[in-house]
N, C-alpha and C positions, 0 to 999 in steps of 0.2 A: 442197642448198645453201639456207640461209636467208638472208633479206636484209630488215632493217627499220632504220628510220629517218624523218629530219623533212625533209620536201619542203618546198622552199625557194620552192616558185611552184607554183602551181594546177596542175591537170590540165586549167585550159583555155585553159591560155597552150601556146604553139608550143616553145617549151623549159623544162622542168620541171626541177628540179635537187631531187638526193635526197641528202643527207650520210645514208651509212647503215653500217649493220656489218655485214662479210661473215665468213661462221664458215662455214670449211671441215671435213667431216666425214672423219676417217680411217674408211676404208674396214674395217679389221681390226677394230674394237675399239668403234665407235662414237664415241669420243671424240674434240674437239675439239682437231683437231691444228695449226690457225691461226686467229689472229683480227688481221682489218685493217680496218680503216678505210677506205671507201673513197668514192670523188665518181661518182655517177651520173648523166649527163648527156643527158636524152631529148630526141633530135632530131627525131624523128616526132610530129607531131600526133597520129597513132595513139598514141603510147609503144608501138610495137615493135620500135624499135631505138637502143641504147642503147650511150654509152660507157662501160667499169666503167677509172678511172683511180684504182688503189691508191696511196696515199698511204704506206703501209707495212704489210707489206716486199716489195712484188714490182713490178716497173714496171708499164706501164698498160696494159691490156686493154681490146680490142674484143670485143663479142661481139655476134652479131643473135640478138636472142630471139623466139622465135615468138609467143610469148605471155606476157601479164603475172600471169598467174593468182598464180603463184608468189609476185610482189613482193608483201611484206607492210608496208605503208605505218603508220607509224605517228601517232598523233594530230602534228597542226600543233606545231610549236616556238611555246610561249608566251615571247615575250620579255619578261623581269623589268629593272626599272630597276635602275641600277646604285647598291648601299647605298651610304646616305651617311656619310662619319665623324662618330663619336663619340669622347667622351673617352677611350672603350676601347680602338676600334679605334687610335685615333690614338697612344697610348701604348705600345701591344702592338707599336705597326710597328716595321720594321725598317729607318733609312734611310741609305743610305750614308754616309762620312765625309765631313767637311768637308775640302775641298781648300785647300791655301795656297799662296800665290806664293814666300811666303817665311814661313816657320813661325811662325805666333805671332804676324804683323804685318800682312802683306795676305792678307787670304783671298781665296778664287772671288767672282770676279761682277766688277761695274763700280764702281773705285773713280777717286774724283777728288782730283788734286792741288794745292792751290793754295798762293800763292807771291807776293809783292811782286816785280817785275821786279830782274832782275840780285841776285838773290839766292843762288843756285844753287839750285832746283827743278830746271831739266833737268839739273844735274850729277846729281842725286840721282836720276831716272828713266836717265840714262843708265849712272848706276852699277849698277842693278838690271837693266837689259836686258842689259847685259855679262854681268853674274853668272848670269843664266838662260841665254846662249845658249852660257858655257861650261862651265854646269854647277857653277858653283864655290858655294860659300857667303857669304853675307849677315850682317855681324856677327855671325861663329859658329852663323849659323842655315842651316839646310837650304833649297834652292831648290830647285825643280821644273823641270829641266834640258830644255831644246826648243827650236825654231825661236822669233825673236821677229821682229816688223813697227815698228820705229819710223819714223813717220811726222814727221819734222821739217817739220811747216808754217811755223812762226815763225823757223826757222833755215837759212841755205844752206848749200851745200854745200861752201865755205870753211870756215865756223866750224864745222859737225859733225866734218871732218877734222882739224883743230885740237883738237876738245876728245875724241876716238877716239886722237888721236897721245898728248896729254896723259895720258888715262885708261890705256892699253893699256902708255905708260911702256915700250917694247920690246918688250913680248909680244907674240905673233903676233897678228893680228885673228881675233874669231872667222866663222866661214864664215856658219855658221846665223844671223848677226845682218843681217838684212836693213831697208836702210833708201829712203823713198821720201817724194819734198820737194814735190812739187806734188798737193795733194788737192783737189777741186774744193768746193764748199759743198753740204751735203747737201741743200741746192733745186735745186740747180746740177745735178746728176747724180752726187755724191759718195758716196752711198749705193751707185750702181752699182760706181762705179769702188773702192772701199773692197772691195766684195763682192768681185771682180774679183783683187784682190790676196789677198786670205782663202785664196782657193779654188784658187790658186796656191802659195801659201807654206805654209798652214795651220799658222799658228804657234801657239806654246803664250799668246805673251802680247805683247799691241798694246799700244803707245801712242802715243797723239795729243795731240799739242806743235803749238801748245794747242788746245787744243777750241774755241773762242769762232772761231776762222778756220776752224772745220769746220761746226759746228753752224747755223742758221736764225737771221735777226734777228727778235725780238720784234715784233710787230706791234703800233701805240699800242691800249692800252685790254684789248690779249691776250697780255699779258707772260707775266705765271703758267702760263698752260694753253700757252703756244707754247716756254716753258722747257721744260716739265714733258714737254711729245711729243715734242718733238728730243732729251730728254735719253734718254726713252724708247726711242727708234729705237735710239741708241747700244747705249743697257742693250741690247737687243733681238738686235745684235751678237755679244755675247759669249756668250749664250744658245744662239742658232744657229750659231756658230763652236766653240762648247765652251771657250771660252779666259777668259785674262784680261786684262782691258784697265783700262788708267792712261791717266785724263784729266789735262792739265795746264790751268789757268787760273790769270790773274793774281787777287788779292785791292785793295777796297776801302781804302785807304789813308789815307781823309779821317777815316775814321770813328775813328780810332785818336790822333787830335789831343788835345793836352791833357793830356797826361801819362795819359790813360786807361784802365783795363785791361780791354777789352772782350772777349766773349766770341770766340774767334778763327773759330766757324765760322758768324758773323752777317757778315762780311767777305768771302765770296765775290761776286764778280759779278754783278748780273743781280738774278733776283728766287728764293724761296725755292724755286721751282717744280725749278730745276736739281736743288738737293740732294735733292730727293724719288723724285728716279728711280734716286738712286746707294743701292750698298749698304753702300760705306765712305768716309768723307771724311778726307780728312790736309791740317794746314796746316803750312805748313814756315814759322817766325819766325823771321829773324836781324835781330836790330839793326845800323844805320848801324855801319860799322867795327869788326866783330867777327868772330871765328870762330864765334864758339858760336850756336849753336841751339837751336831746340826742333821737335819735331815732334807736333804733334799728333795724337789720330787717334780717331774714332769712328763706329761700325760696328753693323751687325746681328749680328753673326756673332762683335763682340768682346768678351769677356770679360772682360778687362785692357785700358783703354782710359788708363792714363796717359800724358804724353806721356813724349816719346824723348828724350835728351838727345846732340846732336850735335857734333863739330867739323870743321870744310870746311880740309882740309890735299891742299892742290894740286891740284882737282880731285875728289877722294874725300872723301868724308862718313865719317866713322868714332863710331859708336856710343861713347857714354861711359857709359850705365848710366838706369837710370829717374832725370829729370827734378825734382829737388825744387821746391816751390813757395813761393816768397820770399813775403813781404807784400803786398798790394795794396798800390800808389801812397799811397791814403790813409791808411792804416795806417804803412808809413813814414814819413809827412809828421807824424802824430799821434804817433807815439814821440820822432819829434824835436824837437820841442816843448819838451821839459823842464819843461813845465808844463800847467796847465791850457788849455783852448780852449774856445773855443765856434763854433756853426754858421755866422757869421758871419765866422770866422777861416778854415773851410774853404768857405766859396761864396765869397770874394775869390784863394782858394789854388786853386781847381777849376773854376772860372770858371761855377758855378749857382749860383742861385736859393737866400733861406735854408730855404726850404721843402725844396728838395730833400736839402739837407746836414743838413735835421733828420732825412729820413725814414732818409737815408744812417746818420747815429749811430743812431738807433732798431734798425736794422737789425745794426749791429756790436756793441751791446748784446748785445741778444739773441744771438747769438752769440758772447757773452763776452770780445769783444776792446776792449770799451772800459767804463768804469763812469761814471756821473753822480756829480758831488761834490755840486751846488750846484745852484739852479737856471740854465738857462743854459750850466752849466760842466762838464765833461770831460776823462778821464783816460784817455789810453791804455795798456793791460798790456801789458807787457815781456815776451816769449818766453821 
């Protein structure tokens, strides 16, 4: 019986451990009629008496050796640092697929919702947790069917029953849709208690309505970095849980005055630190007395990031097709004109500065949607 391998601790330490290869010799023929792997574990300060605990294929052996003579100790294990990627390595890998909540639209990881109050947002999250916990499909899209956690912080348990009776319209309730109303503030102890249900339910896909009553108040002067770690913790969630989690938060309202057509995902709450920890962000628009919508959404993971085009019939959000994009505000205003303008005609129409409304036409110029006649004077092109 031969025996070598790389001793894992000295010969003058009180237990020496040997990962070594054991190569049993068939008796007939000479040849090698087993080879295992095996953990040597010397309990004598002498080393002469030794556990041989086979790793495979035969269970664990004692044996007292009278002597070490035999043991053929091989040079110490040099441990090599572990190579770092390159272009190559990194392109040659091989990395699993991207996982979606619902195909094409929310992918894995921690995306957040946002939403003007009484808009329906949480119809829209509650329509998506329905559809995963019974497995059904998502405007024709496939969902990744499982237990889900909604956490209705901002809604009791009145109005959840209400808008479950509405959504469900007769259908049985699903079982696997588990819902829980009192979440403590993640200073508070809400991290535990969060945990605490995960590890219970272990569901495929959380959401927290709204986030802003889960998460840490900013501290004055540590906005950015106190957004950006509690949003963290969150993200951090769904990583150790495996799952996928939908934030809801209300959106910035003022900023949108004026007939303005601002970017939608400069309107979140708080400060930019939030959106830096998310890996997909969706805004839900509906104008004052409308159905229709639009859904925004921009993402690491997304590829087609146009918005969604929606309409809210009774409850249910129902997909109408990709979202076309009308005119800006001042673009309209400049078609309708039926004649020429000048900058002075849109900072009294826009309520800035002529300065501003100069750099504004400079800029529509240049992108072809207005021409200069005159000096001063401006024409807007007709679609």
């Amino acid at each position: 019986m031969a025996i070598s391998g790389d001793p894992l601790a000295g010969p003058d330490t009180d237990n020496a451990v040997l990962v070594a290869q054991l190569k049993e010799i068939d008796s007939k023929d000479g040849r090698g009629a087993a080879t295992a792997y095996i953990t040597i574990v010397i309990t004598d300060p002498n080393r002469r008496n030794y556990l041989l605990a086979t790793a495979f294929p035969k269970p664990p052996i004692v044996a007292d050796v009278a002597a070490v003579e035999d043991l053929e100790f091989a040079p110490p294990r040099v441990e090599r640092p572990t190579p770092k990627d390159t272009a190559v390595t990194l392109v040659a890998e091989t990395l699993p697929e991207l996982r979606w909540l619902i195909e094409g639209i929310v992918p894995e990881g921690f995306s957040l919702l946002g939403g003007d109050p009484k808009r329906g947002k949480s119809f829209l999250a509650w329509n998506w947790a329905i559809a995963v916990a019974r497995g059904e499909k998502v405007w024709d899209r496939a969902t990744v069917a499982g237990p889900v956690l909604y956490v209705a912080i901002d809604e009791g348990r009145r109005m959840v029953r209400r808008k479950l009776i509405k959504l469900l319209d007769g259908r049985q309730a699903p079982e696997h849709l588990h819902i829980r109303f009192d979440l403590k503030r993640m200073d508070d102890g809400g991290v535990k208690q969060l945990k605490g249900w995960l590890s219970d339910i272990r569901p495929t896909f959380l959401v927290i309505d709204t986030l802003a009553d889960f998460v840490s108040v900013p501290e004055h002067g540590m906005s950015y970095l106190k957004d950006k770690r509690s949003m963290q913790i969150v993200h951090n969630l769904a990583e150790e849980f495996d799952l996928f989690l939908l934030g809801l938060t209300h959106l910035r309202k003022e900023e949108r005055q004026g007939g303005r057509d601002t970017d939608p995902f400069q309107d979140f709450q708080g400060t930019q630190g939030q959106s830096a920890a998310v890996d997909t962000l969706f805004v839900l628009r509906r104008p004052d007395q409308s159905a229709d919508a639009k859904l925004f959404r921009r993402g690491r993971e997304l590829e087609q990031d146009e918005p969604l085009a929606l309409t809210f019939n009774g409850g249910t959000w129902e997909y109408q097709g990709i979202a076309t994009n009308p005119p800006e505000p001042i673009i309209a205003w400049a078609q309708a004109q039926g004649g020429a303008f000048g900058p002075m005609d849109m900072a009294r129409e826009f309520g800035m500065d002529e300065q501003a409304a100069t750099s504004k036409i400079r800029r529509l110029i240049a992108k072809g949607l207005i021409i200069k006649l005159d000096r001063g004077r401006y024409w807007a092109i007709r679609g």
